[in-house]
PDB file of N, CA, C and O in Angstrom:
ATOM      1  N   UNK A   1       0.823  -1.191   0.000  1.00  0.00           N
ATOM      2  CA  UNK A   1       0.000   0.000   0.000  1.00  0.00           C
ATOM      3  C   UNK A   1       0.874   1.265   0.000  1.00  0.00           C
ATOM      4  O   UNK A   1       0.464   2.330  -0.461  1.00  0.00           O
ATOM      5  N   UNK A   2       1.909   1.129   0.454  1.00  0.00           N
ATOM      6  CA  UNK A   2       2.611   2.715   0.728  1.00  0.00           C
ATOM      7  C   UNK A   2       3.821   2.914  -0.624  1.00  0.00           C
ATOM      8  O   UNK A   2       4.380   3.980  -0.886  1.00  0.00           O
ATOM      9  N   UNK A   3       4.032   1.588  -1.365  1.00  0.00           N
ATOM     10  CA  UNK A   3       4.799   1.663  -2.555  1.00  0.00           C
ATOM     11  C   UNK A   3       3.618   2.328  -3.096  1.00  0.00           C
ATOM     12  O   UNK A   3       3.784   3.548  -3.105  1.00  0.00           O
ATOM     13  N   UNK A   4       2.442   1.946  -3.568  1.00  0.00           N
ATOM     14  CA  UNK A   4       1.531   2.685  -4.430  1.00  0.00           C
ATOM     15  C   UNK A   4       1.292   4.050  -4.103  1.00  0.00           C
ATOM     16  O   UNK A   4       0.967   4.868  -4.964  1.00  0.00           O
ATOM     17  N   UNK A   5       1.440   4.342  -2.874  1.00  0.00           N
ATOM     18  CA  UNK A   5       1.203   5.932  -2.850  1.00  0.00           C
ATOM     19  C   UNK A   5       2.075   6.242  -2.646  1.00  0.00           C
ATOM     20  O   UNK A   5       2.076   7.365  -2.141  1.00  0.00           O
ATOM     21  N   UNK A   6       3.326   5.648  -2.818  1.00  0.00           N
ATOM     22  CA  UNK A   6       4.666   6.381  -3.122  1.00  0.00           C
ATOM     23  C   UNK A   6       4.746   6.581  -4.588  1.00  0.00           C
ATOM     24  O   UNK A   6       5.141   7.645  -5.065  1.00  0.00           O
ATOM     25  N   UNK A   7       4.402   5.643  -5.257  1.00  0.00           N
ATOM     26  CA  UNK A   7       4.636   5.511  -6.822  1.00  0.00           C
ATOM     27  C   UNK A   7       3.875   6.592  -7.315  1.00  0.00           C
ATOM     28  O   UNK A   7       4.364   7.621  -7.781  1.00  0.00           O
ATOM     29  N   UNK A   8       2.793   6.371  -7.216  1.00  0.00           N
ATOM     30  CA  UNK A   8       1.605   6.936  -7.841  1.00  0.00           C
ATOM     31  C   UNK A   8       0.895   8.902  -7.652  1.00  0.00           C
ATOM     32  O   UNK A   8      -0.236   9.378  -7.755  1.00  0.00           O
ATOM     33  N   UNK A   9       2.393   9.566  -7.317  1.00  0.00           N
ATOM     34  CA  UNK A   9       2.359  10.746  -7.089  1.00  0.00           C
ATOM     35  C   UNK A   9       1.820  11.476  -8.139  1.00  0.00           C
ATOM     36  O   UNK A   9       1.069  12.435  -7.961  1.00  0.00           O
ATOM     37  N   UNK A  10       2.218  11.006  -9.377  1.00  0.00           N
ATOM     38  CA  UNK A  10       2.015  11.595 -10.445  1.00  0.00           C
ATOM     39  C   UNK A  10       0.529  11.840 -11.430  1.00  0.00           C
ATOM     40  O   UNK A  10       0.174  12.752 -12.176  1.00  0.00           O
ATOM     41  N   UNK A  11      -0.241  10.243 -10.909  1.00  0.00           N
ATOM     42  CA  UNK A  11      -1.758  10.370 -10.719  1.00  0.00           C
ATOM     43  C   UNK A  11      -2.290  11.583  -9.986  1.00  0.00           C
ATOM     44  O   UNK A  11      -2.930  12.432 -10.606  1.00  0.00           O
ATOM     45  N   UNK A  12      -2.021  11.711  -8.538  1.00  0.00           N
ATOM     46  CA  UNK A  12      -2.065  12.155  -7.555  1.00  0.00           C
ATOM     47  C   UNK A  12      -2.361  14.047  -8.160  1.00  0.00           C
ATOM     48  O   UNK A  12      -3.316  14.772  -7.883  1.00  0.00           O
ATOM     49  N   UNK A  13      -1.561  14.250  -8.727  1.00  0.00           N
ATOM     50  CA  UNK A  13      -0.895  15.417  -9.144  1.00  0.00           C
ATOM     51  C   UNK A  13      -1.967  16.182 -10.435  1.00  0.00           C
ATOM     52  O   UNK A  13      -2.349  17.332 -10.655  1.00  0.00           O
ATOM     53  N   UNK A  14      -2.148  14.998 -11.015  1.00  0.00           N
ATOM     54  CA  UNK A  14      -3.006  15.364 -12.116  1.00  0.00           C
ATOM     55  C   UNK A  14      -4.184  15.416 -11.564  1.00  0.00           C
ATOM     56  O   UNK A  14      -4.747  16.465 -11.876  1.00  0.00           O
ATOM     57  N   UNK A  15      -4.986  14.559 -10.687  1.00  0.00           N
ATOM     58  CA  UNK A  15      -6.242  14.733  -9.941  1.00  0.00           C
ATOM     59  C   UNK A  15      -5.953  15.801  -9.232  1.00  0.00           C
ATOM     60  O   UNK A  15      -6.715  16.708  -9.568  1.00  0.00           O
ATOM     61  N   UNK A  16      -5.118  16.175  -8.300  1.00  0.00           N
ATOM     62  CA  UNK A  16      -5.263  17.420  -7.807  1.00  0.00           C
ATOM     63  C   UNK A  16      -5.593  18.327  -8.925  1.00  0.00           C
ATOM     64  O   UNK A  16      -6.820  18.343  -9.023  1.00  0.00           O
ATOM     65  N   UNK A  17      -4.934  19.245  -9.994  1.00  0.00           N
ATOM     66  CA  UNK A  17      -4.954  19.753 -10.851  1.00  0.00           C
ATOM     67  C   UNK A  17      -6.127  20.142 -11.486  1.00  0.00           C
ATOM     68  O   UNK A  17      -6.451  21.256 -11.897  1.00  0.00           O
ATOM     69  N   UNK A  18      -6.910  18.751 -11.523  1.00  0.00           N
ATOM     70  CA  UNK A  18      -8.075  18.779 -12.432  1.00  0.00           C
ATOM     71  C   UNK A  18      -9.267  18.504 -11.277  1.00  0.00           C
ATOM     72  O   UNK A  18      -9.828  19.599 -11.234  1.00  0.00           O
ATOM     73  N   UNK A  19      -9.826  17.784 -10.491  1.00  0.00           N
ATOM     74  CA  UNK A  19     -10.989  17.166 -10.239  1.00  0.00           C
ATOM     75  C   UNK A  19     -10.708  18.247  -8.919  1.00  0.00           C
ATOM     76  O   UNK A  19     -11.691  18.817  -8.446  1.00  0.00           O
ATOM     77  N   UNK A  20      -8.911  18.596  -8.154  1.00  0.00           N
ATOM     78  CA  UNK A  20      -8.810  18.905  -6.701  1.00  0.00           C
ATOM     79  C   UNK A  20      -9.567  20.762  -7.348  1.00  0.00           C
ATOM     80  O   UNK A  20     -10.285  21.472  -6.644  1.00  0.00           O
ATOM     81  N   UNK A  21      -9.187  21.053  -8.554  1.00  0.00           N
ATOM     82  CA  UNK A  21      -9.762  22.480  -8.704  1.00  0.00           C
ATOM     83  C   UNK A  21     -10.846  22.771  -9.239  1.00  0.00           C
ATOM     84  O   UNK A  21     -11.428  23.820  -8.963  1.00  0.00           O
ATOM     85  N   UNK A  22     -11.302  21.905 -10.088  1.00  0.00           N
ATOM     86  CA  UNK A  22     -12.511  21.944 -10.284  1.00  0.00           C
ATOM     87  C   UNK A  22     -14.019  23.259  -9.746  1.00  0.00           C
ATOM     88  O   UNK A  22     -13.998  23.730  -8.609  1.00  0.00           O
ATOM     89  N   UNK A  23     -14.585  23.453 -10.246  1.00  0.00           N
ATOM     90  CA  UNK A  23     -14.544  24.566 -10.661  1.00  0.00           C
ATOM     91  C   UNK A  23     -13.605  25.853 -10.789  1.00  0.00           C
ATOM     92  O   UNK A  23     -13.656  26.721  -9.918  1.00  0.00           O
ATOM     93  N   UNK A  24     -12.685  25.973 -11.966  1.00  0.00           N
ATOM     94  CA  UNK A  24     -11.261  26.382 -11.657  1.00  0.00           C
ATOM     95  C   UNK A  24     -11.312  28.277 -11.159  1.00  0.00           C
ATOM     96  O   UNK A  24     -10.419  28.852 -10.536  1.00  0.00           O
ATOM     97  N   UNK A  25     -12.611  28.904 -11.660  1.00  0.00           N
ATOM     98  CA  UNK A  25     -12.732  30.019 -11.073  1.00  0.00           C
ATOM     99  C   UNK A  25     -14.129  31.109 -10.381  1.00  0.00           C
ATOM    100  O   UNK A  25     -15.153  31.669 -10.774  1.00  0.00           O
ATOM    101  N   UNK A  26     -13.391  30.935  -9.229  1.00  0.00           N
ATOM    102  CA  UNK A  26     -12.106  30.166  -8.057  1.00  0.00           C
ATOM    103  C   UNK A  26     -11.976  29.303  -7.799  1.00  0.00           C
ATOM    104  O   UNK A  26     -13.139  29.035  -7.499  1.00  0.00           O
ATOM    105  N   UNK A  27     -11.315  28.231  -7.569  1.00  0.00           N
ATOM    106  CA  UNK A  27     -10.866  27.043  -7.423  1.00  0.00           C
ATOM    107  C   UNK A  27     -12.569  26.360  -6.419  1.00  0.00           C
ATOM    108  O   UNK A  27     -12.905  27.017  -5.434  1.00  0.00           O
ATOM    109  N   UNK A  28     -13.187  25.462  -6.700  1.00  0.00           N
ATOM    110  CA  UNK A  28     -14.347  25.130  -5.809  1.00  0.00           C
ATOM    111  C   UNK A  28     -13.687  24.853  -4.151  1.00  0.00           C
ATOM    112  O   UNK A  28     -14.046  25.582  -3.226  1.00  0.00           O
ATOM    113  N   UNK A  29     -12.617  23.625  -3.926  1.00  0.00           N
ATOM    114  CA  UNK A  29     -12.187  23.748  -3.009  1.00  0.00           C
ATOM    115  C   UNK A  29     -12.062  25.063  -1.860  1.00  0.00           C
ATOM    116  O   UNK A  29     -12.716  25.271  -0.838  1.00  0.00           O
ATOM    117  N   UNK A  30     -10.908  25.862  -2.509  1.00  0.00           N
ATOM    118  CA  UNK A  30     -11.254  27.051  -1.604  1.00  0.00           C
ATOM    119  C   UNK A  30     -12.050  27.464  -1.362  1.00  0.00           C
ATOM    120  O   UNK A  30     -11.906  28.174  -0.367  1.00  0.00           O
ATOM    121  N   UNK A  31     -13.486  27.441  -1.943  1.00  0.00           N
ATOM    122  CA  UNK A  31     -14.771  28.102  -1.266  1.00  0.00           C
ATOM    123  C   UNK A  31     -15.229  27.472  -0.113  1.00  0.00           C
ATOM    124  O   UNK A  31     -15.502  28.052   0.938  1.00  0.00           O
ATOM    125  N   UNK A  32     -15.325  26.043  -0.363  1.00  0.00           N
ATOM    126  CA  UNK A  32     -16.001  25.144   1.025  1.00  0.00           C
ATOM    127  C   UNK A  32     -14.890  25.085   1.992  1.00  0.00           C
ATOM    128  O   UNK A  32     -15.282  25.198   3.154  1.00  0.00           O
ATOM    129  N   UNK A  33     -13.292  24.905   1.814  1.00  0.00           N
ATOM    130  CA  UNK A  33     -12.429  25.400   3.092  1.00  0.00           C
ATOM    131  C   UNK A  33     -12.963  26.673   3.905  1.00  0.00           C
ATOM    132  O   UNK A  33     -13.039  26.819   5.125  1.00  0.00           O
ATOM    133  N   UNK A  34     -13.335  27.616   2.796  1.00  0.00           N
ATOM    134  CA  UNK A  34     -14.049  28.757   3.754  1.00  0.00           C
ATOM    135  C   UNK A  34     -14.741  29.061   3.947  1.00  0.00           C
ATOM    136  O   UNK A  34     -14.890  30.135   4.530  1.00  0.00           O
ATOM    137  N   UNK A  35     -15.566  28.360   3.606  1.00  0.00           N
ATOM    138  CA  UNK A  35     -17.070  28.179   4.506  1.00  0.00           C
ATOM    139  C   UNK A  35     -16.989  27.232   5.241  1.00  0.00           C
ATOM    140  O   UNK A  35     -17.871  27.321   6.094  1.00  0.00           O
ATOM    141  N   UNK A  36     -16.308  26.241   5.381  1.00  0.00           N
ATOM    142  CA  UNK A  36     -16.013  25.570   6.703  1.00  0.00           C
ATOM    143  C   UNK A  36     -15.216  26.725   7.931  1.00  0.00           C
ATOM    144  O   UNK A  36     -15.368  26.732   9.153  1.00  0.00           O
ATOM    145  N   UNK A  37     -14.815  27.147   7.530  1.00  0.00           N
ATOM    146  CA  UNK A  37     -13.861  28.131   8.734  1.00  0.00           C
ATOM    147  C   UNK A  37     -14.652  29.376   8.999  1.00  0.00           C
ATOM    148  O   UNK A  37     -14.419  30.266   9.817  1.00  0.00           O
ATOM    149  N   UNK A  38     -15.717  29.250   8.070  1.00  0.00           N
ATOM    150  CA  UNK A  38     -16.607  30.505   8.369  1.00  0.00           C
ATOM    151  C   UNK A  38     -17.013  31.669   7.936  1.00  0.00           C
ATOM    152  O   UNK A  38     -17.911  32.434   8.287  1.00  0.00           O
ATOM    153  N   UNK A  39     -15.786  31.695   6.681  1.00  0.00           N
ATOM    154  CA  UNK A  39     -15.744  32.999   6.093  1.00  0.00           C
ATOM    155  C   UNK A  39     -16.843  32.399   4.753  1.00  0.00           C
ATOM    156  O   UNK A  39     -16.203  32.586   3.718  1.00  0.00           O
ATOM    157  N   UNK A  40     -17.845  31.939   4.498  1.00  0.00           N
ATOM    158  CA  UNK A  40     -18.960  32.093   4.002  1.00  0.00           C
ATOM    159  C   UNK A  40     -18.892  32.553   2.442  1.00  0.00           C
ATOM    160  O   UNK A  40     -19.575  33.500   2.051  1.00  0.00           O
ATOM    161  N   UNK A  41     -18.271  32.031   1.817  1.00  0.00           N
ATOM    162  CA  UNK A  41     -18.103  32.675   0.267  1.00  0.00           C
ATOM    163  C   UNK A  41     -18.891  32.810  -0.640  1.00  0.00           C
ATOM    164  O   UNK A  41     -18.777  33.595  -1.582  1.00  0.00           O
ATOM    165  N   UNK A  42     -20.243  31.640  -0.325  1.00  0.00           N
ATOM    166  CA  UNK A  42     -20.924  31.543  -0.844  1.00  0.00           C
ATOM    167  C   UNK A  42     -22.532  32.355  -0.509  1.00  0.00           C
ATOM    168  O   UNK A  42     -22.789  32.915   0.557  1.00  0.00           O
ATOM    169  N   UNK A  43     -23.552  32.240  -1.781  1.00  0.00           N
ATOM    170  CA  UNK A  43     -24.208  33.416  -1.241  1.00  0.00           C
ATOM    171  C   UNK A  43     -25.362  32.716  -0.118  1.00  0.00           C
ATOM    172  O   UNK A  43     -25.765  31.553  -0.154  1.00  0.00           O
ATOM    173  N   UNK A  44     -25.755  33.783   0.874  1.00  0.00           N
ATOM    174  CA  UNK A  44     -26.572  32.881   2.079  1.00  0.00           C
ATOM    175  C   UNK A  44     -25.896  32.456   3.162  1.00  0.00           C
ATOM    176  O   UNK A  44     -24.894  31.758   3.009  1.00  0.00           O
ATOM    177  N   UNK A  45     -26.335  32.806   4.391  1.00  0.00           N
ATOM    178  CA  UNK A  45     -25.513  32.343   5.593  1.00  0.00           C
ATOM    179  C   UNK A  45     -26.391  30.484   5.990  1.00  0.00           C
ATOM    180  O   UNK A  45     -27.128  30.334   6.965  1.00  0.00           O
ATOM    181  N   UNK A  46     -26.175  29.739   5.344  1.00  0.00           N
ATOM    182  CA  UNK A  46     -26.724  28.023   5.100  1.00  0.00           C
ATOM    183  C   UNK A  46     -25.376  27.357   5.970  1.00  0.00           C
ATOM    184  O   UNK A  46     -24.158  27.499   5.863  1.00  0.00           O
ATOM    185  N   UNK A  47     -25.820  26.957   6.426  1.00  0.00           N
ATOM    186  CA  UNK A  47     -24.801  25.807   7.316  1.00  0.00           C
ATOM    187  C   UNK A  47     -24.843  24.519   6.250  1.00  0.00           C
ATOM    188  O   UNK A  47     -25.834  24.147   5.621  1.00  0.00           O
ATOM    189  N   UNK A  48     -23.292  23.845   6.211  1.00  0.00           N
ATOM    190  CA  UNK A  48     -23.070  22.856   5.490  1.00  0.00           C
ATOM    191  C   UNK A  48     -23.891  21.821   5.176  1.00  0.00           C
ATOM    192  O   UNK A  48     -24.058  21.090   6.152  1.00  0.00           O
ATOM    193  N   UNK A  49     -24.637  21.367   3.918  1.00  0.00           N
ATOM    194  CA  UNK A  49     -25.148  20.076   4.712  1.00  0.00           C
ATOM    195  C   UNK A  49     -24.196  19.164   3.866  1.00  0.00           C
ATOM    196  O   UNK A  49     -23.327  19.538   3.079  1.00  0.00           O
ATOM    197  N   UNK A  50     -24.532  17.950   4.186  1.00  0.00           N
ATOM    198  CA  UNK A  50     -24.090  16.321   4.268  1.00  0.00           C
ATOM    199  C   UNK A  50     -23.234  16.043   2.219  1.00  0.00           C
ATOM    200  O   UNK A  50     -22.332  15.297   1.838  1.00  0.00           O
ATOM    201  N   UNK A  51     -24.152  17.108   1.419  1.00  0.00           N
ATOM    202  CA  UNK A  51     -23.634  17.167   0.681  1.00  0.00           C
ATOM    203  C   UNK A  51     -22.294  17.743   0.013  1.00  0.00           C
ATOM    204  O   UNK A  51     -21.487  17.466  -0.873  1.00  0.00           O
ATOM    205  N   UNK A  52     -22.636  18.996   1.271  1.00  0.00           N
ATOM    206  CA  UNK A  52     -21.139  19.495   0.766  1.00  0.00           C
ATOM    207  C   UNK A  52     -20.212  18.979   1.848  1.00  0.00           C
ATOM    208  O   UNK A  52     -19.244  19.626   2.248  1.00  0.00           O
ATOM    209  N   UNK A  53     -20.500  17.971   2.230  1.00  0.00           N
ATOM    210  CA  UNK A  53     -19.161  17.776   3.083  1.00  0.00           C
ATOM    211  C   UNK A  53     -18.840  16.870   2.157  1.00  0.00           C
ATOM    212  O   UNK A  53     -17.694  16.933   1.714  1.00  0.00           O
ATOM    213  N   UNK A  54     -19.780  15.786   1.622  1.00  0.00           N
ATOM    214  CA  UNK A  54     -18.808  14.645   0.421  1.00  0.00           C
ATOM    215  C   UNK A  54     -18.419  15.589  -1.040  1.00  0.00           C
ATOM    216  O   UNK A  54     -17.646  15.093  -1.860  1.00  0.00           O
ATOM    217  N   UNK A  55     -18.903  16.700  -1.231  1.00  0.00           N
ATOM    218  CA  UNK A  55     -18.302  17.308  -2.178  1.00  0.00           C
ATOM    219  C   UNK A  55     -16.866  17.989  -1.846  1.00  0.00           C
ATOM    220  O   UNK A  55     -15.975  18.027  -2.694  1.00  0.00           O
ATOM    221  N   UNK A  56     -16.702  18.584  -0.388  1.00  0.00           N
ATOM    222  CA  UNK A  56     -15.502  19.009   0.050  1.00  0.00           C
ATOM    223  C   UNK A  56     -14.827  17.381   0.032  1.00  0.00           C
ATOM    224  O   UNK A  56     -14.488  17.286  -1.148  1.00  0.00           O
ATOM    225  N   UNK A  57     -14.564  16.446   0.507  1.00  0.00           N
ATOM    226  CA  UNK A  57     -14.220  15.173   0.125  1.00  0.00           C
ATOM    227  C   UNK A  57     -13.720  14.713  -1.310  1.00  0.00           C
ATOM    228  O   UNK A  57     -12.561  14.336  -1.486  1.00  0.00           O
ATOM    229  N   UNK A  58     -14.528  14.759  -2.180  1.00  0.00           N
ATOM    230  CA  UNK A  58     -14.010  14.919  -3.327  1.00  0.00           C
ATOM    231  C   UNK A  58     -12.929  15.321  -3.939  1.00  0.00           C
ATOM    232  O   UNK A  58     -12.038  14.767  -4.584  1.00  0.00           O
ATOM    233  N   UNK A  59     -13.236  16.661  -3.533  1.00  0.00           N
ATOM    234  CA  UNK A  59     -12.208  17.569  -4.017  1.00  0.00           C
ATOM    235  C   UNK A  59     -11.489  17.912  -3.555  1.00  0.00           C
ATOM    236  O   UNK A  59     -10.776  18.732  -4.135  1.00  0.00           O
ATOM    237  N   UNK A  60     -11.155  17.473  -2.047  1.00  0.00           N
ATOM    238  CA  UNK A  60      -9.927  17.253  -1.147  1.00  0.00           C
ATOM    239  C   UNK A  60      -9.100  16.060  -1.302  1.00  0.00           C
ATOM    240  O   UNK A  60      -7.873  16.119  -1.225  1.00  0.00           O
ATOM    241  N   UNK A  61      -9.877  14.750  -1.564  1.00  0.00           N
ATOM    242  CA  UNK A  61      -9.228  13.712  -1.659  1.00  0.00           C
ATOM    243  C   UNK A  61      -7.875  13.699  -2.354  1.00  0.00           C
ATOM    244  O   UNK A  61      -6.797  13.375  -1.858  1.00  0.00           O
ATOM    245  N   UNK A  62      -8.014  13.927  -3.039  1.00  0.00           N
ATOM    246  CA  UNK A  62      -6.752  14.091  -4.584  1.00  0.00           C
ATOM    247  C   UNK A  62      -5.434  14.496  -4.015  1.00  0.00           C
ATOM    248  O   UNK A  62      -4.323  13.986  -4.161  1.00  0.00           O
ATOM    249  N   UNK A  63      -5.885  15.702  -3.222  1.00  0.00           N
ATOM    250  CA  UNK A  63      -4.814  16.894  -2.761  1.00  0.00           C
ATOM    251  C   UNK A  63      -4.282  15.679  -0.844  1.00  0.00           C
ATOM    252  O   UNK A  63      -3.218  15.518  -0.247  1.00  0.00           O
ATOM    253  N   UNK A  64      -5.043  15.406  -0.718  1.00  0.00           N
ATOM    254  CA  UNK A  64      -4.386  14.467   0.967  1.00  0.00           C
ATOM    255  C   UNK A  64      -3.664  13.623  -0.278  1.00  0.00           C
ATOM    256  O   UNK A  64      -2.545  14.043  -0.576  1.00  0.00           O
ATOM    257  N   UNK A  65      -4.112  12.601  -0.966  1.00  0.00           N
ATOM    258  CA  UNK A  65      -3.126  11.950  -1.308  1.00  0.00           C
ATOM    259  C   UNK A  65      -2.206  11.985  -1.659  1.00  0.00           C
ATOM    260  O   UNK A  65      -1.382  11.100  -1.425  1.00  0.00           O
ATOM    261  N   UNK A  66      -1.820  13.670  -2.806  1.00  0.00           N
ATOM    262  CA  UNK A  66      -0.341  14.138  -3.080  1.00  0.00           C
ATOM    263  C   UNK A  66       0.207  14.025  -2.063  1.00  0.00           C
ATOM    264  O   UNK A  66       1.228  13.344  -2.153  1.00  0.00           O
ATOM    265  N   UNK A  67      -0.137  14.605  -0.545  1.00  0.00           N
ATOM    266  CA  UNK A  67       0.493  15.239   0.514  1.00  0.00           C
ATOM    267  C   UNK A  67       1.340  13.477   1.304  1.00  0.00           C
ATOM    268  O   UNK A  67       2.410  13.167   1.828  1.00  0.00           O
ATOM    269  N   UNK A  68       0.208  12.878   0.978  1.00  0.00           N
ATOM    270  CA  UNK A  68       0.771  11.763   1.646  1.00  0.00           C
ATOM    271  C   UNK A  68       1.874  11.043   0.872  1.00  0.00           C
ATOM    272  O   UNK A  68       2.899  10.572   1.364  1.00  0.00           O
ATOM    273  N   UNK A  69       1.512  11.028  -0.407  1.00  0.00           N
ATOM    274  CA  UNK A  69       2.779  10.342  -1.548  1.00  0.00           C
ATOM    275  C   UNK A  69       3.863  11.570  -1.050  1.00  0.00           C
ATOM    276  O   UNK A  69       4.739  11.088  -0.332  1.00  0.00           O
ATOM    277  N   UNK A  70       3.989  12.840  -1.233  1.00  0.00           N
ATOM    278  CA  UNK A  70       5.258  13.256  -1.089  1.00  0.00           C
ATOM    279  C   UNK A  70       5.754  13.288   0.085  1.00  0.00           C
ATOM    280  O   UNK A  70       6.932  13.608   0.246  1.00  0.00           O
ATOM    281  N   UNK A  71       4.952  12.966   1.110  1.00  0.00           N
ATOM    282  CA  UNK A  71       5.771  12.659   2.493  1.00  0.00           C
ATOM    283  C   UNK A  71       6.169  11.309   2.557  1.00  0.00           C
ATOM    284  O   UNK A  71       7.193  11.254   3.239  1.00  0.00           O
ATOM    285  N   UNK A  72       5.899  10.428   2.241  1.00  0.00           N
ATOM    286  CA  UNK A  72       6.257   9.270   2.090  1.00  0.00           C
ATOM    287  C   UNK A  72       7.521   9.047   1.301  1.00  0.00           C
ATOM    288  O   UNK A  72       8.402   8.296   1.720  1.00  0.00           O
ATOM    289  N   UNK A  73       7.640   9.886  -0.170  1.00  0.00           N
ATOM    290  CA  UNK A  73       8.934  10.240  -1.045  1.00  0.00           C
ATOM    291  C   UNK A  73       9.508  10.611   0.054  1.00  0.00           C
ATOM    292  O   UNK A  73      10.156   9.778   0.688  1.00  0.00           O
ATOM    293  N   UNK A  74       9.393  11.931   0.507  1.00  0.00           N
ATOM    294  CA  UNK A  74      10.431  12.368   1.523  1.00  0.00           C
ATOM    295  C   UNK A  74      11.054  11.600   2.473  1.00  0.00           C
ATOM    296  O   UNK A  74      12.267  11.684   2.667  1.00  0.00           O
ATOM    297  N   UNK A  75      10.183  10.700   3.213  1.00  0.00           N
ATOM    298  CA  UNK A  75      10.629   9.710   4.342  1.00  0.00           C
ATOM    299  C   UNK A  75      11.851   9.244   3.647  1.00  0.00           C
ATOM    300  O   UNK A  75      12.965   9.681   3.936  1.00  0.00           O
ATOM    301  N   UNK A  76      11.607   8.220   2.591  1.00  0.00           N
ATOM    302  CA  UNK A  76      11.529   7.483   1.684  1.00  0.00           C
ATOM    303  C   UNK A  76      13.629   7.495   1.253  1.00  0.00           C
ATOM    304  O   UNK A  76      14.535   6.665   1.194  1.00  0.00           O
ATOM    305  N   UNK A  77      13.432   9.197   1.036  1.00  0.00           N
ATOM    306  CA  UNK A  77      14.647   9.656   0.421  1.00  0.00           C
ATOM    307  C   UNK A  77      15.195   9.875   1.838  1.00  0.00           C
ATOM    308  O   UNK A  77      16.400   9.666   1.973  1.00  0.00           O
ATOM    309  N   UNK A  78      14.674  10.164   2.640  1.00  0.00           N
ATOM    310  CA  UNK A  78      15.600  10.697   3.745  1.00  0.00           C
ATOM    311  C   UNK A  78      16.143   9.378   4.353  1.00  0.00           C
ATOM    312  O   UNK A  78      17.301   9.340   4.770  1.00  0.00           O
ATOM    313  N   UNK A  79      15.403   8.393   4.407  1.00  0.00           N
ATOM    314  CA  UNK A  79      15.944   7.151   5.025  1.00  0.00           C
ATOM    315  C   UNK A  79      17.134   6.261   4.076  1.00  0.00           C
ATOM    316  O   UNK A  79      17.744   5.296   4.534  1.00  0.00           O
ATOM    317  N   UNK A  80      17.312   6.773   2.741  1.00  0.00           N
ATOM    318  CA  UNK A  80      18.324   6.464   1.921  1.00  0.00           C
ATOM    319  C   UNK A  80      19.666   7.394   2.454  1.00  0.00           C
ATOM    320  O   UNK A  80      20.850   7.180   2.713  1.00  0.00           O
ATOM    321  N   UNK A  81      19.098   8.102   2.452  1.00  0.00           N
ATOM    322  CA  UNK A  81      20.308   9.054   2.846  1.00  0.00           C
ATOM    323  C   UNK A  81      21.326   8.538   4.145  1.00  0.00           C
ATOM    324  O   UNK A  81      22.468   8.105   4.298  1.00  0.00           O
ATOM    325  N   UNK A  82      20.258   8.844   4.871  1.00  0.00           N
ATOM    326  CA  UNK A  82      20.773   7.944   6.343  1.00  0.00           C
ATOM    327  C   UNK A  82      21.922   6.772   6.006  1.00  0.00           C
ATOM    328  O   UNK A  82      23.102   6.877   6.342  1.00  0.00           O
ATOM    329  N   UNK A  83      21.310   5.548   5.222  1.00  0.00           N
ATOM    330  CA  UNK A  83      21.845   4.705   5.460  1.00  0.00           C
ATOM    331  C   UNK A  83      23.380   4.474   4.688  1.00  0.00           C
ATOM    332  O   UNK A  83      24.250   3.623   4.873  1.00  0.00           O
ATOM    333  N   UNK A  84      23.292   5.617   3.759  1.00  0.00           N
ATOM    334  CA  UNK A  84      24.742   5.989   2.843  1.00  0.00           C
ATOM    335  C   UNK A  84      25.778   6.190   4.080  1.00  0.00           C
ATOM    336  O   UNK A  84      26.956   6.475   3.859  1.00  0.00           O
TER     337      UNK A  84
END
């Protein structure tokens, strides 16, 4: 499991890009980050429902998994290093 999300950064990268920005202006993501935190971007003071939390999901997913493939690269390289 952690070779594949080591490998597979480059998937990772392109889903961020495309599905993580989606609606690209402004990026959809950033709107529901801030309307989760409160700052409300959207029009109407509506509390989240159930939908936009699997839509924030969506379009977060992509972007945790880069984060996790390149920390894992990083481990990855740093523990090579070490052992030189």
């Amino acid at each position: 499991m952690k070779q594949q999300l080591r490998d597979n950064w480059k998937l990772f990268l392109i889903a961020s890009l495309t599905l993580g920005l989606a609606p690209f202006n402004p990026p959809h993501i950033w709107g529901k980050i801030q309307w989760i935190l409160g700052g409300n971007a959207f029009s109407g003071e509506n509390a989240m429902q159930s939908q936009d939390y699997f839509d924030l999901l969506l379009h977060g997913l992509p972007w945790i998994l880069l984060l996790i493939s390149a920390i894992l690269n990083l481990l990855s390289k740093l523990a090579k290093t070490d052992s030189e």
